[in-house]
C-alpha positions in Angstrom: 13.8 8.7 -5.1 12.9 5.2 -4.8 12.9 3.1 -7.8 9.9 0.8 -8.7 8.8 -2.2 -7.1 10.1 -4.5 -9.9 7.8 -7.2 -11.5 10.3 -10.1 -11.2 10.4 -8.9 -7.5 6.5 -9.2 -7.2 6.4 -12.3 -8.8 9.3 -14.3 -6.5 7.2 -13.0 -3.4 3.7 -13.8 -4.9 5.0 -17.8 -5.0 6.4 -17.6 -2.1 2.8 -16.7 -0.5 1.4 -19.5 -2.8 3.9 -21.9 -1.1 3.1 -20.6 1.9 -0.9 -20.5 1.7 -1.3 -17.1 2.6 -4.7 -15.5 1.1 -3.4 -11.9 1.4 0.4 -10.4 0.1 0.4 -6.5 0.9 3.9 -5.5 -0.8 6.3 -2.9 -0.5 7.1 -2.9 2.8 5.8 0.7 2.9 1.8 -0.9 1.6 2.0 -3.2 4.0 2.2 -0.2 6.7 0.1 1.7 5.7 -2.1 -1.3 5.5 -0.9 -2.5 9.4 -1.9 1.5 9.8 -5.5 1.0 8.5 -6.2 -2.4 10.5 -5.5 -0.8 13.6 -6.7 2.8 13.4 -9.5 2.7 10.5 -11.0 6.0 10.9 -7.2 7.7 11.4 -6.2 6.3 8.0 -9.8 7.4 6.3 -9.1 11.1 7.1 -5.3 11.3 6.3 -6.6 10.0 2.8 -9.3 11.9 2.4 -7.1 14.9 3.2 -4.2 13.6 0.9 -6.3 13.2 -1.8 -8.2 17.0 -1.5 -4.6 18.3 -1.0 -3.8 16.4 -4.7 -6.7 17.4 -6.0 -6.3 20.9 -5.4 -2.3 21.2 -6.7 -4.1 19.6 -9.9 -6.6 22.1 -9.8 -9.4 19.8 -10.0 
């Protein structure tokens, strides 16, 4: 199991986009693919969650 993205982690990377001027930080590397994902194949990425989330929502017997 992974462990947690850590806050002092976030927070080093965060000024580094400050420093950079960069308007948008997508982090762990896993968000940021899934969000490369959705840029490129918007309607793809809307079904797989939309079936992810019925798939949760049934184990939780909601």
């Amino acid at each position: 199991m992974r462990t947690a993205y850590g806050a002092d982690r976030l927070a080093a990377e965060a000024l580094v986009a400050v420093e950079r001027d960069k308007a948008l930080l997508v982090v762990p590397a896993q968000a940021r693919a899934a969000w490369r994902f959705a840029r490129v194949a918007p309607t793809v990425m809307r079904r797989m969650t939309t079936r992810f989330v019925a798939q949760q929502r049934q184990r939780q017997g909601l």
